[in-house]
C-alpha positions as CSV (number, residue, x, y, z in Angstrom):
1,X,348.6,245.3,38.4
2,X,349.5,242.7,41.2
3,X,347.5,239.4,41.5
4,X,347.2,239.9,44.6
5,X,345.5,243.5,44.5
6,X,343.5,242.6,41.3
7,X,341.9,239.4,43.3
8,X,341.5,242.1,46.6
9,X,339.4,244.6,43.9
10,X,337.2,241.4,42.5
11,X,336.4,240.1,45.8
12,X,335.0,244.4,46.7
13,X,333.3,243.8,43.6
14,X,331.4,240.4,44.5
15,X,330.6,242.1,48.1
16,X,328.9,245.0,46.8
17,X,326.5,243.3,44.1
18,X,322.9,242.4,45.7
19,X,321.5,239.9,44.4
20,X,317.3,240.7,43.8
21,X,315.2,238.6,45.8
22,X,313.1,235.6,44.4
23,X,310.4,237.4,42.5
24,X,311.8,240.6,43.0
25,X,310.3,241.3,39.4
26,X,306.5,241.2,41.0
27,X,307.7,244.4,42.4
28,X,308.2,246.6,39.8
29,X,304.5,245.9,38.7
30,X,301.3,247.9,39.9
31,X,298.4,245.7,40.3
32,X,294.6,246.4,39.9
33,X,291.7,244.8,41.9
34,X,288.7,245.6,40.1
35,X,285.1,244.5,41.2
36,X,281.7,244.5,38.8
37,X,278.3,244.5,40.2
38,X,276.0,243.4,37.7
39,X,272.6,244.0,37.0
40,X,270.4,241.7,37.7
41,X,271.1,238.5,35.7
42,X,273.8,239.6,33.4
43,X,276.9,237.9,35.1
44,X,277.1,235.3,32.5
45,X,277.0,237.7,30.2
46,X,279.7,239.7,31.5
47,X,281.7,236.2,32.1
48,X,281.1,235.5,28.3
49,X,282.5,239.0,26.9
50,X,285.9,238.3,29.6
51,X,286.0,234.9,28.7
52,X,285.9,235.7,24.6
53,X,287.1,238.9,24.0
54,X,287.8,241.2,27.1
55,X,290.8,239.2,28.1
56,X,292.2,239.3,25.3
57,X,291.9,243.3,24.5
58,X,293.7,243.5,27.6
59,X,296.5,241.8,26.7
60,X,296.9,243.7,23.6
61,X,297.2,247.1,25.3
62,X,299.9,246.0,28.5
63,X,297.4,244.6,31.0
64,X,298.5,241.5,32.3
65,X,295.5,238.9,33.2
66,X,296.5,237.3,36.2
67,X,293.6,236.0,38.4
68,X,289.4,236.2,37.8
69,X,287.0,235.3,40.5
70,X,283.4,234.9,41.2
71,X,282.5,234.8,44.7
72,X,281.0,231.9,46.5
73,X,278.2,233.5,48.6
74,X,275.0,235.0,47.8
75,X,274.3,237.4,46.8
76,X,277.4,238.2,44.9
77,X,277.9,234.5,44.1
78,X,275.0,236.0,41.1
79,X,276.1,239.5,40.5
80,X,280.1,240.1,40.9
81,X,283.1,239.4,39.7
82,X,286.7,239.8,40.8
83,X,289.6,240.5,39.2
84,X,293.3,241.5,39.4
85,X,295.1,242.3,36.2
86,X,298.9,244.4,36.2
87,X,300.4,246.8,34.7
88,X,304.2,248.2,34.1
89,X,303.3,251.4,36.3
90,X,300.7,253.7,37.5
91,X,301.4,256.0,34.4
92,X,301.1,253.0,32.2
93,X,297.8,252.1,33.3
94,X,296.5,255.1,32.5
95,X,297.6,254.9,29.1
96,X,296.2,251.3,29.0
97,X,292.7,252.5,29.9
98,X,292.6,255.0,27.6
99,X,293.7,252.6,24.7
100,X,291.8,250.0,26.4
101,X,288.5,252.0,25.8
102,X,289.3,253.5,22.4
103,X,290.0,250.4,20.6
104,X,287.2,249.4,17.7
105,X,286.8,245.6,18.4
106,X,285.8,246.9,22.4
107,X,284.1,249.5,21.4
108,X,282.0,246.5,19.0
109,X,282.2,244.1,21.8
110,X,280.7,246.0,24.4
111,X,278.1,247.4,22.0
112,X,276.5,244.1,20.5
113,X,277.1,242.1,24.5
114,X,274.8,245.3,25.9
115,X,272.2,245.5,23.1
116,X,270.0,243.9,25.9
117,X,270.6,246.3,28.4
118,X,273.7,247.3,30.2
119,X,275.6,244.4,31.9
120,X,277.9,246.4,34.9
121,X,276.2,248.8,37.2
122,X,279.1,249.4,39.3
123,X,282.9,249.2,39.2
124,X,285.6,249.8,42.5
125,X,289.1,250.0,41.3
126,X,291.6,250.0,43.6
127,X,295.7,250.0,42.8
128,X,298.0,248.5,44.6
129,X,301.5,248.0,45.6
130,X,302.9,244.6,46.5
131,X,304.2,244.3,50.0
132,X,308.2,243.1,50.5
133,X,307.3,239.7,51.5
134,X,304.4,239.2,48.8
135,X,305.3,235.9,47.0
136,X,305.0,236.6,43.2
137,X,301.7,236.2,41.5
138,X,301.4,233.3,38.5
139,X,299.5,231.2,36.3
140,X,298.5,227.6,37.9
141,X,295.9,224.9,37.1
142,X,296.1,222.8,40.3
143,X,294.6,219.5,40.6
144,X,292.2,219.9,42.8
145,X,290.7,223.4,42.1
146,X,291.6,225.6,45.0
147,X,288.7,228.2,47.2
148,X,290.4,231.8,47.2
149,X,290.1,234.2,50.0
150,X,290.2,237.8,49.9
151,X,291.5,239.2,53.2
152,X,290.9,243.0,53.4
153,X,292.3,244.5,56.9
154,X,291.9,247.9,58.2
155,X,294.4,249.5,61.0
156,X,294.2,251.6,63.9
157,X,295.9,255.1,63.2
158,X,300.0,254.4,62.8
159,X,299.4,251.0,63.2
160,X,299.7,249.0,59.2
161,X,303.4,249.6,59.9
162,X,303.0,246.3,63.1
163,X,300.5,244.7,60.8
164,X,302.8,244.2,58.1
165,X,305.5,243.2,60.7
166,X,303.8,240.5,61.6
167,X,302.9,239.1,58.3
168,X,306.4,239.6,57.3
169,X,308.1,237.6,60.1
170,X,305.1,235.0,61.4
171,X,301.9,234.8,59.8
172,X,302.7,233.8,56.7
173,X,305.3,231.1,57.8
174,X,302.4,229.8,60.3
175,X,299.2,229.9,57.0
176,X,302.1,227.3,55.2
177,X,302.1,225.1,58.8
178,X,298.0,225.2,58.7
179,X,297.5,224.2,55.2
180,X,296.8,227.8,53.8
181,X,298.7,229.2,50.5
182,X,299.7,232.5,50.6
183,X,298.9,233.8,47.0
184,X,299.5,237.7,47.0
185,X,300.2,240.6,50.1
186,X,299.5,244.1,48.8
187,X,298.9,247.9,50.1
188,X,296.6,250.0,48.2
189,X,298.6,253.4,46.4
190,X,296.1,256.1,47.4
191,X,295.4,257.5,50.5
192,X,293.6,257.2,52.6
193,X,294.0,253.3,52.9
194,X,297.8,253.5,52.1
195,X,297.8,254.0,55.5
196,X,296.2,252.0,57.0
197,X,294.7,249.1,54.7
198,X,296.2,245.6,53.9
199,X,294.6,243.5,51.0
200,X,295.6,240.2,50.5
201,X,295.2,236.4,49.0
202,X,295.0,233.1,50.5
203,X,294.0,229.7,49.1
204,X,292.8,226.7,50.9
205,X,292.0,223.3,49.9
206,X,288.2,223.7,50.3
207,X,285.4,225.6,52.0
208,X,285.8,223.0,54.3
209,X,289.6,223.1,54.7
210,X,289.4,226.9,55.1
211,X,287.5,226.6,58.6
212,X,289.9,224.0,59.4
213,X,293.0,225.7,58.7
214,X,291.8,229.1,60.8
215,X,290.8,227.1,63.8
216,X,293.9,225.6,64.1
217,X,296.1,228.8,63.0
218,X,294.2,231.2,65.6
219,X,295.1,228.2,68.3
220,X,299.0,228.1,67.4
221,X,301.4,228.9,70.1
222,X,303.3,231.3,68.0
223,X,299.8,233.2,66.7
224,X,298.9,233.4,70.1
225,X,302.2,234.8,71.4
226,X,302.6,237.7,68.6
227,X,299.2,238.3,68.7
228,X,299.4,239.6,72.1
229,X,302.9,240.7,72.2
230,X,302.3,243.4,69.4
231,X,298.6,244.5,70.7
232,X,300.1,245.3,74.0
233,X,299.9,248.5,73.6
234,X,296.2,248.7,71.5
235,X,294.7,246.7,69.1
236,X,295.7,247.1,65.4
237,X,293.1,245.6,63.5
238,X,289.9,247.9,63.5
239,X,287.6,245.9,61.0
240,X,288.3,242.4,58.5
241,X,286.2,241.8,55.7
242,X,286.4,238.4,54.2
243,X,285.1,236.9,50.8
244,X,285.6,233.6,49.7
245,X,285.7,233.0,45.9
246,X,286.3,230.7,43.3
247,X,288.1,230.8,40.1
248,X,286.3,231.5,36.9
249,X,286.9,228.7,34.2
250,X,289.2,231.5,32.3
251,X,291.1,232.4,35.3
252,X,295.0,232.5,34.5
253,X,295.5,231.5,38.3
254,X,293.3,228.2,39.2
């Protein structure tokens, strides 16, 4: 084969392979946000089983620990804890569970911690996909500890499509300008908020930084210009909840 025709086929070649994105990885992962109530005064408790054993159990049947909150205000600053963990796929997390709840040291853990009464009245799962533009989630002890904030926007009908737009190509560009980390972007896999919900993690410097930083991203020129250029024809947000949190002292992600 001529040089000239083998170099012409290698340079195809090069063309055609894409090369993954940074943390392109993240993506093949489904993530869980799961929130315990507890009863009333059994959050160190249930801090002490994650902390010493429950962590642990998890790794040993494919869930990934990757972040563990308590949230600052009351009254969930005394009764709740948030966490993500991941896992390979939807289909393995099923499996996880299942092994999860059928292995002998849980099933001795959760006996002997509850021998006082039961420690979780409630639990809200929710699994998620990460977005395109969702930086990938890791491990890090920062010096200072950072205040986490869980974002949780609903849309108008036909309207996550703009939302995520404008995350994608703006908002998380101007958070970096204003002092506030982008941590994680995700849309939840069932419906009905797969269509319209976006959940997603920020970090700040403190309580005190957070106010800061949103006064002076909700002023920014270019905020204030997409803002209204993609509401021009309704608004897309119908309702933001908010919860500030900080990292348990076993949290992968600090």
């Amino acid at each position: 084969m001529a040089l000239k025709t083998i170099l012409s086929l290698a340079a195809a070649m090069a063309v055609s392979i894409t090369i993954p994105p940074a943390g392109a990885q993240e993506h093949g992962r489904v993530f869980e946000l799961r929130t315990y109530t507890c009863n009333e005064g059994k959050l160190p408790d249930l801090l002490a089983r994650f902390r010493n054993h429950t962590m642990r159990i998890f790794e040993k049947h494919g869930m990934t620990n990757i972040a563990y909150w308590v949230p600052m205000d009351s009254p969930a600053h005394q009764n709740t804890l948030i966490y993500v963990i991941a896992h390979a796929s939807r289909e393995a997390a099923k499996k996880n569970w299942k092994e999860f709840g059928s292995d002998p040291e849980w099933q001795k853990v959760q006996k002997d911690s509850e021998a006082n009464g039961k420690i979780v009245s409630k639990v809200e799962s929710v699994y998620l996909d990460p977005t395109d533009f969702s930086p990938a989630m890791a491990a890090s002890n920062t010096t200072p500890p950072r205040v986490f904030e869980l974002r949780t926007y609903t849309c108008d009908e036909g309207k996550l499509s703009y939302l995520l737009e404008n995350f994608r190509d703006h908002h998380t560009h101007v958070f970096e300008k204003h002092g506030i980390a982008n941590i994680a972007y995700w849309v939840p896999q069932d419906a009905p908020a797969h269509e319209n919900t976006l959940i997603y993690v920020l970090a700040h410097a403190s309580r005190e930084a957070a106010k800061k930083n949103w006064g002076e991203f909700f002023q920014d020129p270019e905020f204030q210009k997409v803002a209204k250029e993609s509401e021009a024809h309704g608004k897309i947000v119908s309702k933001m909840e908010s919860v500030y949190m900080d990292p348990a002292d076993f949290s992968p992600m600090k």
